[in-house]
C-alpha positions in Angstrom: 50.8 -89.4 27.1 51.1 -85.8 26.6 50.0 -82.5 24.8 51.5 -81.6 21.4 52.3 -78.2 19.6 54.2 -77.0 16.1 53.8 -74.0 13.8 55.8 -72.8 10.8 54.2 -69.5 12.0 56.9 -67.0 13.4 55.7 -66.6 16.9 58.5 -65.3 19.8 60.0 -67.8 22.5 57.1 -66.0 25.3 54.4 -66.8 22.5 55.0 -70.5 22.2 55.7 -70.4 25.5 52.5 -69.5 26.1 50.7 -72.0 24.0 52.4 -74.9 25.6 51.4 -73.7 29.2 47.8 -73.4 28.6 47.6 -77.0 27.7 50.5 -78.0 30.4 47.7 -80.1 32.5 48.4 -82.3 29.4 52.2 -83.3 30.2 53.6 -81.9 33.5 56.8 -83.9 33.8 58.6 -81.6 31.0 57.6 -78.6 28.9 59.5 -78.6 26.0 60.3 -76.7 22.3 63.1 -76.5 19.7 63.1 -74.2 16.5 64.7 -75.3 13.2 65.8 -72.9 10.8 66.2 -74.0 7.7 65.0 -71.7 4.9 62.1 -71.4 6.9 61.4 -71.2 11.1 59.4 -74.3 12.4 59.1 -74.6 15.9 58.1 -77.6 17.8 56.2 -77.8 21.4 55.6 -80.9 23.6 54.4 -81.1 27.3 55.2 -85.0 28.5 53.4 -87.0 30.6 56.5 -89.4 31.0 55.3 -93.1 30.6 57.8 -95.3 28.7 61.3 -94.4 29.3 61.4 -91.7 32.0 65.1 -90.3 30.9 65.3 -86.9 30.1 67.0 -88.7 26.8 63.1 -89.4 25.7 62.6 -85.6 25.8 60.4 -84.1 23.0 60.4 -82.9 20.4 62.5 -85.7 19.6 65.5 -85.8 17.1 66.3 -89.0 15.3 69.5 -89.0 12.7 69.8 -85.2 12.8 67.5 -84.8 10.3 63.8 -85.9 11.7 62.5 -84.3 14.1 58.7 -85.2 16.0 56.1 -84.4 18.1 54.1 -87.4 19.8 51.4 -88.1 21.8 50.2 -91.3 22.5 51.7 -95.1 22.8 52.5 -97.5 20.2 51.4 -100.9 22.1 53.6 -102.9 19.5 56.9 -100.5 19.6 59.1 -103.7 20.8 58.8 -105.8 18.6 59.0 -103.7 15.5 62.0 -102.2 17.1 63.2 -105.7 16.9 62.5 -105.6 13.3 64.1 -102.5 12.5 67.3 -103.0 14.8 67.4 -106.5 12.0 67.7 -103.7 9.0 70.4 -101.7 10.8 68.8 -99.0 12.5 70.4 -98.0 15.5 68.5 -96.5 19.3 69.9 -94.4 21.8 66.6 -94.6 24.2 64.2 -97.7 25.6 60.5 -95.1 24.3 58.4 -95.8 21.6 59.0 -92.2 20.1 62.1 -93.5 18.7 60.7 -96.2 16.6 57.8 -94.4 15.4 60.9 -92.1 13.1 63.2 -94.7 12.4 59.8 -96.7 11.1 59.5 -93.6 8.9 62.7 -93.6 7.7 62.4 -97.0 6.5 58.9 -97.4 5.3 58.0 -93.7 4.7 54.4 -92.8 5.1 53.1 -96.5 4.9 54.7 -96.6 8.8 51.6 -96.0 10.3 49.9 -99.2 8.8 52.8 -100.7 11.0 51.3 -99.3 14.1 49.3 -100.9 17.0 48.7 -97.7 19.3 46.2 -94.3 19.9 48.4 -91.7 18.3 48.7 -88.1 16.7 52.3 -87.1 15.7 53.6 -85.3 13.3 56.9 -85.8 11.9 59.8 -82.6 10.4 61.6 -84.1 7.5 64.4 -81.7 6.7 65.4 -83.3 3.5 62.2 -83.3 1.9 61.2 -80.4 3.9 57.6 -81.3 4.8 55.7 -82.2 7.9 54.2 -86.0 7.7 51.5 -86.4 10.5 48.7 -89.3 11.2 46.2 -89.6 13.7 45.3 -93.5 15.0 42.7 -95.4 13.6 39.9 -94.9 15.6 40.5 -91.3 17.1 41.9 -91.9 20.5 43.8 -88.7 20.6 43.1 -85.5 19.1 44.7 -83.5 16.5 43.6 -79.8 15.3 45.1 -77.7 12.7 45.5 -74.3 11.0 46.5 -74.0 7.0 45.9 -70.7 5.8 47.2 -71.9 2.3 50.8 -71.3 3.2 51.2 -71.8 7.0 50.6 -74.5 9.0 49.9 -74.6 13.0 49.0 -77.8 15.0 47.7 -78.8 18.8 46.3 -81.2 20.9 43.8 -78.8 22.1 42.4 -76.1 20.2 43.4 -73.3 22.6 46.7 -73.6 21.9 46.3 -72.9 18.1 43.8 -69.8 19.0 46.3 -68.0 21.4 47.5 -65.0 19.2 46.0 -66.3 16.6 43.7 -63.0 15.1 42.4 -64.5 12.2 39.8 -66.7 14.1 35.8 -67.0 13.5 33.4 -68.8 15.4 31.8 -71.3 13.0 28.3 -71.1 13.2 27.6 -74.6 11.5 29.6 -76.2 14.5 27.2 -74.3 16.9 24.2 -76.0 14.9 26.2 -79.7 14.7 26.9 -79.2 18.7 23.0 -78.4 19.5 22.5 -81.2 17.1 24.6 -83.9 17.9 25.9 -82.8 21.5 29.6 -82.3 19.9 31.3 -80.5 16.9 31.9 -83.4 14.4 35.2 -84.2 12.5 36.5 -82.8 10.8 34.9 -79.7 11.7 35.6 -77.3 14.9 34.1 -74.6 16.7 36.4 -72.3 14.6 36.0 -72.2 10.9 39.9 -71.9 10.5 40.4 -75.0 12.6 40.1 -78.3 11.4 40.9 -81.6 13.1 42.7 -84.3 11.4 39.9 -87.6 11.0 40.9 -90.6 12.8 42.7 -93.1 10.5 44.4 -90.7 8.5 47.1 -88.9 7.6 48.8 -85.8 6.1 52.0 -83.9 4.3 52.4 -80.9 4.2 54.8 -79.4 2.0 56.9 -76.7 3.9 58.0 -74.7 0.8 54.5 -74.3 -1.3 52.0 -74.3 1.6 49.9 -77.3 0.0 48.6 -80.1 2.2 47.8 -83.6 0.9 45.1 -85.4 3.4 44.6 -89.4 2.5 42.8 -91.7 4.8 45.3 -95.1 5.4 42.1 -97.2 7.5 39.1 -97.7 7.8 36.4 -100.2 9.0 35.3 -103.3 7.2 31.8 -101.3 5.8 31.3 -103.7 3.0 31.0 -106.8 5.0 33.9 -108.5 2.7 36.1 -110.1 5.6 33.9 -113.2 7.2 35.2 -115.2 9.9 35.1 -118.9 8.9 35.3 -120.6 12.6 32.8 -122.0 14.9 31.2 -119.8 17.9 33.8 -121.9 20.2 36.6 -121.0 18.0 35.8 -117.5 18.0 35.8 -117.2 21.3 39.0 -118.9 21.7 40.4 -116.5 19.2 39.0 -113.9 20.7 40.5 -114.5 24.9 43.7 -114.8 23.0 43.4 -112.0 21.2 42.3 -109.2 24.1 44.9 -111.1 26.6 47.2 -109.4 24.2 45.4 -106.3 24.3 45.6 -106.2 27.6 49.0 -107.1 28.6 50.6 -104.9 25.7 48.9 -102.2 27.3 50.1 -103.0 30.7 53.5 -102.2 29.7 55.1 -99.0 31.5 57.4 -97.5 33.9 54.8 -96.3 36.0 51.8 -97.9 38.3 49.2 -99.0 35.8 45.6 -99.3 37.4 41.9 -99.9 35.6 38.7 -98.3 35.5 35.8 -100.7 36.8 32.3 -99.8 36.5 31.0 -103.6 36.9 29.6 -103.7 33.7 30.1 -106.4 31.3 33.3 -104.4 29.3 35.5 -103.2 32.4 35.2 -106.4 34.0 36.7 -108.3 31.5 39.6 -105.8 30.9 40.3 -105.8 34.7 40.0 -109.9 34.6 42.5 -110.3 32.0 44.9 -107.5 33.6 44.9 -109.8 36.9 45.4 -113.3 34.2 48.4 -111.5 32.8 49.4 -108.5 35.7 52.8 -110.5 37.9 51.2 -107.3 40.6 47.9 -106.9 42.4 45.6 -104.9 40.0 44.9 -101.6 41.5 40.9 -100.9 40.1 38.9 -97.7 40.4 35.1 -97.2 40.3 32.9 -94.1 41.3 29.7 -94.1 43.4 26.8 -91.4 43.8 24.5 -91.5 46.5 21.1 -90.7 44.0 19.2 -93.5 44.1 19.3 -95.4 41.3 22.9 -93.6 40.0 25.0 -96.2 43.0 26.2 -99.3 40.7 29.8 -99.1 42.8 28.2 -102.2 44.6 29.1 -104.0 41.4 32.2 -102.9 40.8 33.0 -104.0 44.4 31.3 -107.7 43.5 33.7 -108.1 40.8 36.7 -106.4 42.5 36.4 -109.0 45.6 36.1 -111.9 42.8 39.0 -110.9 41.1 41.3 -109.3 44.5 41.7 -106.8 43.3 43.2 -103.4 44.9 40.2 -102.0 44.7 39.0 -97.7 45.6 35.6 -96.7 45.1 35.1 -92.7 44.6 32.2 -90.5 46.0 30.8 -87.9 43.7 29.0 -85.6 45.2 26.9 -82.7 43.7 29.7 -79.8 45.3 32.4 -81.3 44.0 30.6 -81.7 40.7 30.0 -77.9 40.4 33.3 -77.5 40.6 34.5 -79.3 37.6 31.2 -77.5 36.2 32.9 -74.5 36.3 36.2 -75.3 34.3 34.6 -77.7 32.2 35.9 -75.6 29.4 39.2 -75.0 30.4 39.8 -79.1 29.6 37.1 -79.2 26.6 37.7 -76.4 24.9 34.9 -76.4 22.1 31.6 -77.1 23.4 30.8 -81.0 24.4 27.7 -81.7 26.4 28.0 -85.1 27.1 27.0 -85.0 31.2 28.9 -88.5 32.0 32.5 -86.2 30.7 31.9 -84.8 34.8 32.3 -88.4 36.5 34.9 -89.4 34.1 36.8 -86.3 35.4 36.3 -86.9 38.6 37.4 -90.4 38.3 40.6 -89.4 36.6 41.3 -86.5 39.2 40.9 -89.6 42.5 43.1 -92.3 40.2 45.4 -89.5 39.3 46.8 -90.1 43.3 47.4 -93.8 42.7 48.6 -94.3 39.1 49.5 -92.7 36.4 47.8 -95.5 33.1 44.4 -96.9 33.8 42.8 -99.1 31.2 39.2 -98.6 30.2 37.0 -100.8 28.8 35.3 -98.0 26.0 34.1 -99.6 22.0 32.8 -102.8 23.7 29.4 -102.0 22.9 29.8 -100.5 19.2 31.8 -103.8 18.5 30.0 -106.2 19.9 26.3 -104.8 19.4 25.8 -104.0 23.0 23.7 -100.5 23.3 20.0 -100.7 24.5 19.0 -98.2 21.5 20.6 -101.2 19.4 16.9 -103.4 20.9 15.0 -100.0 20.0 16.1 -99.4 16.4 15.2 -103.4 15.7 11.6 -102.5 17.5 11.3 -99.4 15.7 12.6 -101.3 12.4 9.2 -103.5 12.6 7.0 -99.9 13.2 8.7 -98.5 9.6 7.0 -101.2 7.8 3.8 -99.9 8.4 3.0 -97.8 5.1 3.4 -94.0 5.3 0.8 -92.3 5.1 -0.9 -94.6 8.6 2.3 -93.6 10.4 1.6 -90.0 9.6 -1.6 -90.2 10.7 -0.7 -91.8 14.0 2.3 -89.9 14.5 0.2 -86.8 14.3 -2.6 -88.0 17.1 0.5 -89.0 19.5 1.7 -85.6 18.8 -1.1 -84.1 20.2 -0.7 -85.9 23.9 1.4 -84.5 26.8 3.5 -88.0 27.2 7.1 -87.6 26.5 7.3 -91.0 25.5 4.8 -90.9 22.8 5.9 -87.9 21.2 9.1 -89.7 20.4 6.8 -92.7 19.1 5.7 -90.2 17.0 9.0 -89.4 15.7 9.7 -92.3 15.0 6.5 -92.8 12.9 7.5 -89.6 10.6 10.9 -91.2 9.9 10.8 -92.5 6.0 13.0 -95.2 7.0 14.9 -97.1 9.7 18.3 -95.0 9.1 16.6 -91.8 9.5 15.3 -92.9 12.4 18.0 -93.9 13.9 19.5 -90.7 12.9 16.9 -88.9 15.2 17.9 -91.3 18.0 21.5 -90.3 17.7 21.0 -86.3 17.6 18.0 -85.5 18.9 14.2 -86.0 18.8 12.7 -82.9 19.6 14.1 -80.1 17.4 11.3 -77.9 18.1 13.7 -75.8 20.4 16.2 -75.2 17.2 15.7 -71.8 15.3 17.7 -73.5 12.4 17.1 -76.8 10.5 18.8 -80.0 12.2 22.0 -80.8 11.5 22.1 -84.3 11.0 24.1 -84.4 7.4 27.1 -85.7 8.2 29.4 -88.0 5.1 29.4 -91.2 8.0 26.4 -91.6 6.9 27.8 -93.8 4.3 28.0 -96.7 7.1 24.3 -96.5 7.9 23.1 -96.3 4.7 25.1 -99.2 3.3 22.8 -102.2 2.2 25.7 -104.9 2.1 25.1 -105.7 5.8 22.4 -106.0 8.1 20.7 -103.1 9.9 22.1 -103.8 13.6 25.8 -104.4 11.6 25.4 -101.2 10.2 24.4 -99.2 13.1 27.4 -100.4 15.4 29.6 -99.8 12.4 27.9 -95.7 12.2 28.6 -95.4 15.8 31.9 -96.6 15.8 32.8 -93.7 12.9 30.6 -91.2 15.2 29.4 -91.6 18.7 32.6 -93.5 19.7 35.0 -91.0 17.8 33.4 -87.7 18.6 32.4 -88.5 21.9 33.7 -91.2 23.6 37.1 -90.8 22.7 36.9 -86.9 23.1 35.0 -87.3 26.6 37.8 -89.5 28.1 41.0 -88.1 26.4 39.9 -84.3 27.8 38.9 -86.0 31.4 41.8 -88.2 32.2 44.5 -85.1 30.2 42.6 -82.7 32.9 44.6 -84.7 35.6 47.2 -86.2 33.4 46.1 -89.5 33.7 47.0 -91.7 30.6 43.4 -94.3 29.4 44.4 -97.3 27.3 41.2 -99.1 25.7 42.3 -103.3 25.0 38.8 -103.4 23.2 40.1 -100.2 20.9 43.0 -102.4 19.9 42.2 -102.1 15.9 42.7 -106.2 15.9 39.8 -106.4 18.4 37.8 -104.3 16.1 38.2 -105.8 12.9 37.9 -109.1 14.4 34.2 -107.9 15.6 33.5 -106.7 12.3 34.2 -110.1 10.7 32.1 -112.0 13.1 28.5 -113.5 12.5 25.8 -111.1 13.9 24.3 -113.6 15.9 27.8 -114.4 17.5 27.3 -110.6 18.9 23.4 -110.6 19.2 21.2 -113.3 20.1 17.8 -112.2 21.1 17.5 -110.0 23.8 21.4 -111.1 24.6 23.7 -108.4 23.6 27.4 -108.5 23.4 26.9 -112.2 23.5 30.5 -113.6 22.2 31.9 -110.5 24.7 30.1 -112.3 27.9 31.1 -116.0 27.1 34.7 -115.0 27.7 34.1 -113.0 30.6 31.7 -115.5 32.7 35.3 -117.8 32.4 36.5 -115.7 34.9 33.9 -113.6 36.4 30.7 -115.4 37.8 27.5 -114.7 35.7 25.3 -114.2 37.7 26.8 -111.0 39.0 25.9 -109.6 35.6 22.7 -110.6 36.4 20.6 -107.2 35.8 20.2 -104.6 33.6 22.8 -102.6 31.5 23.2 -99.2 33.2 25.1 -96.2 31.6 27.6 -94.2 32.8 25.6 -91.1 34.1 25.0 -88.3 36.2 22.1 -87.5 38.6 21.8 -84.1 36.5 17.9 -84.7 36.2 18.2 -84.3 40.0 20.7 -82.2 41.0 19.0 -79.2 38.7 15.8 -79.5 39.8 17.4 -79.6 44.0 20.8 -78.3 44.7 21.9 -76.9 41.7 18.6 -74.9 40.4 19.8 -71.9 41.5 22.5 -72.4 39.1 20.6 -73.0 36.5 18.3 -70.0 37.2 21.2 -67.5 36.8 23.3 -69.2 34.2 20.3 -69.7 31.8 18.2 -66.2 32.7 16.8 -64.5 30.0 19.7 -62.1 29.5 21.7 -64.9 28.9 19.2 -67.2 26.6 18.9 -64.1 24.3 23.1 -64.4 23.7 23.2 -68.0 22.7 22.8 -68.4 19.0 20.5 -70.4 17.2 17.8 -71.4 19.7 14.4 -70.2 20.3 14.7 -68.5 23.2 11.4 -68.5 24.2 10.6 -72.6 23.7 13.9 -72.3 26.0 12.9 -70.9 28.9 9.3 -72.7 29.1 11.2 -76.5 28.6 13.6 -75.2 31.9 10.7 -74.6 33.4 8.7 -78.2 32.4 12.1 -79.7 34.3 12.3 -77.4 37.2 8.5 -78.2 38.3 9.3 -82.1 37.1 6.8 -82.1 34.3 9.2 -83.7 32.5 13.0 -84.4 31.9 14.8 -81.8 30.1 18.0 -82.1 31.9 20.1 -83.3 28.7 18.6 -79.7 27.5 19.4 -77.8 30.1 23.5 -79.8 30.0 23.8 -78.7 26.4 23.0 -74.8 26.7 25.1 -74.4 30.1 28.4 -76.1 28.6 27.5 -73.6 25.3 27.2 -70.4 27.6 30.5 -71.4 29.4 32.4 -71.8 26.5 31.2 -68.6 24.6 32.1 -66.6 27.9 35.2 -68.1 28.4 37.1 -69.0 24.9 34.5 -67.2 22.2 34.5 -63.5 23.4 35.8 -60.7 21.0 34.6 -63.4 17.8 32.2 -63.3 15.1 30.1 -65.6 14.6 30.2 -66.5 10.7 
């Protein structure tokens, strides 16, 4: 919906000024700010993407009752009907936006509001009788929210670069640098900067204006313990659950502007943009991007189930120039290093749907929820391997070691792993840290949902990925692509209901076999034909493998030059330069390599010059 900003920091008018326009791409229909004095300066930013209520009179910040003030970003899916509710206790609204309810919900139920919710949200609230800020982030980390506290101040953004701007006090965190080569991202609640921290999804915050402390408490969280069963039948639950994403769904069709979806053809987007056409009273306007690789071109699909449904249907070329573009001022939009390669398509998407509509609705989480990945097949394979005693996996580990397949080195990673979740670890970060001049950084406190015994292993690895992969890099990939072109994403499977309902569900309701995201499927193929998911899952990726070994390896030659490996930190330069070289003459794939130092390089040239590195 937009970009956020405040500070109790005494910047000038041309200062904050300056913050909001650097993350303008955010909210171009109104750039706004207020200061409050009152004992103490606060000021307040917001750059709109108008969405719900396109009067001026939904402005932000936002004043409710003289006395609260906000800055929001986001939608609350539910804001109707507990506007209903609240209008019932006597609370009075001057404009048709959810911004509104979201204070006079605080007024009434004080900080418990957000369990009152149904949205992707950051906000943070002014109280000027208690004098503190109260801020929350949704559930499951749809949008972003950084911070400053120096122990008295406070400072907050959507985007990092906003907070850094005149900010002198800054230090590149060299522990981010080693999660990022790790991991491919900077984890929560970590950020590139040590004096930066981002707010975890599902909780909140107060900050107390006149002492400078801050009180972080987490208000939801996932089902880990495996408490919560559902009772019903495989029939009933998929009965519960077409009723309970046609909800999803048409909530987050709501808005005074065109709405369109994102459809790949795969098994999640289908079923978002078949329930959009059940409950849309318009022609569903769908989008879908094609490559002309071999082997990358799954638009055909999209187009399969587009003509099924009639839907309004545009298919987008990407093309390696246009690619290198976006390349280029990748992190201008990500503004701490993020090398997942699929963020490129996802901006080009956004950039083409941008011309049409101004919402599109994705269909992100339905694999973490409903046990969908291929790794999730792997992990169960590799679960079997693990029971073979020690010291024989050594042994074999260290003989596939010794051979030049790429393939069998990871076997042999596996096969040094002293159990399944370490393993799985390994798949999730990385399993060939022989490149790292530091020791992997793969200690991160969600490990309390892998390593939980009250559930099953495949139950536990959906629910570490939701709290990881999903939060830190879904959810950060598609907020910074669609924001690039402010273009608003709305995820029905993200709806929190959706997600808890998962987690209550029988594992075999979700996994049967080889059959993945099995209760997921039944309720598509109702309206969808079957057999035109008839193939193999395919992921939403670039031809990066290709494009640096042909048209862009020139690039590659002069971004990643030896002058230029020697400034990045914490990698050996010279294991570097000969695994460029193993892709470059196709020895072997080192393209996710290759992704990862480029977007590092970028960002330290662009946003980390002039810091140290502590």
């Amino acid at each position: 919906m937009c970009g956020i900003y405040g500070t109790t920091l005494n910047y000038n008018e041309q200062q904050v000024q300056d913050k909001l326009k650097r993350t303008a791409f955010r909210g171009p229909d109104k750039m706004g700010w207020q200061t409050y004095k009152n004992g103490h300066q606060i000021t307040f930013g917001h750059n709109r993407l108008s969405i719900i209520d396109l009067d001026p009179r939904s402005d932000q910040p936002f004043t409710y009752n003289d006395k609260i003030h906000i800055a929001f970003n986001g939608e609350i899916y539910n804001f109707q009907i507990l506007k209903d509710k609240l209008h019932k206790k006597g609370y009075t609204f001057r404009t048709t936006s959810d911004t509104e309810v979201i204070c006079a919900a605080y007024l009434e139920y004080g900080e418990d509001c957000v369990h009152h919710f149904n949205g992707m949200f950051a906000f943070v609230i002014y109280d000027e009788i208690k004098q503190c800020f109260f801020g929350a982030r949704d559930r499951l980390g749809q949008k972003p929210f950084y911070y400053y506290h120096n122990g008295t101040d406070f400072e907050f953004s959507s985007q990092i670069s906003s907070i850094q701007m005149y900010n002198d006090n800054l230090t590149i965190s060299k522990d981010a640098i080693g999660y990022y080569l790790t991991w491919g991202n900077v984890p929560d609640p970590m950020s590139i900067f040590n004096e930066i921290k981002k707010l975890k999804a599902g909780h909140s915050f107060n900050f107390n204006i006149n002492t400078g402390d801050i009180n972080i408490k987490q208000y939801w969280d996932i089902d880990y313990h495996g408490k919560n069963k559902y009772e019903g039948s495989f029939n009933d639950a998929k009965a519960d659950l077409d009723t309970l994403l046609k909800d999803a769904v048409k909530k987050r069709l709501f808005a005074d502007v065109p709405v369109g979806v994102f459809l790949s053809g795969g098994v999640d987007s289908s079923l978002v943009a078949a329930l959009a056409t059940e409950t849309s009273t318009s022609k569903v306007k769908t989008f879908s991007v094609k490559f002309n690789e071999k082997g990358f071109d799954e638009s055909v699909y999209a187009q399969q189930v587009a003509d099924h449904l009639k839907t309004e249907h545009q298919v987008i070329e990407c093309n390696y120039t246009e690619g290198i573009d976006l390349i280029e001022n990748f992190s201008d939009y990500y503004d701490e290093p993020f090398s997942d390669s699929s963020a490129i398509p996802s901006m080009l998407l956004s950039k083409h749907t941008k011309k049409k509509v101004t919402v599109a609705l994705s269909g992100d989480a339905g694999d973490e929820s409903f046990i969908g990945y291929h790794r999730y097949d792997r992990i169960s394979n590799g679960n079997k391997l693990l029971r073979i005693p020690y010291p024989i996996r050594k042994m074999a580990a260290s003989i596939l070691n010794m051979t030049p397949s790429h393939r069998l080195k990871i076997i042999s990673s596996v096969l040094k792993a002293k159990g399944v979740n370490d393993a799985y670890l390994m798949a999730m970060t990385t399993t060939d840290s022989s490149w790292f001049d530091f020791n992997d950084y793969d200690n991160v406190d969600e490990q309390k949902y892998l390593r939980h015994t009250n559930k099953e292993l495949l139950e536990r690895v959906s629910d570490f990925d939701l709290k990881t992969y999903l939060n830190w890099d879904i959810n950060t990939k598609v907020d910074r692509a669609s924001m690039a072109y402010s273009l608003e994403v709305r995820a029905p499977l993200l709806d929190y209901r959706v997600v808890e309902f998962a987690r209550s569900l029988p594992t075999d309701f979700k996994i049967q076999g080889s059959n993945k995201k099995r209760l997921l499927k039944e309720v598509l193929y109702d309206y969808v034909p079957e057999e035109i998911f008839d193939r193999p899952k395919a992921g939403f990726t670039m031809p990066f493998a290709n494009w640096f070994r042909e048209d862009l390896k020139d690039f590659v030659l002069t971004e990643l030059d030896d002058e230029s490996l020697s400034k990045i930190p914490l990698i050996n330069k010279e294991k570097v330069k000969v695994m460029i070289d193993e892709h470059l003459t196709g020895k072997r794939n080192r393209y996710p390599l290759i992704w990862k130092l480029l977007v590092l390089k970028q960002w330290l040239n662009k946003n980390g010059k002039g810091y140290s590195i502590v």
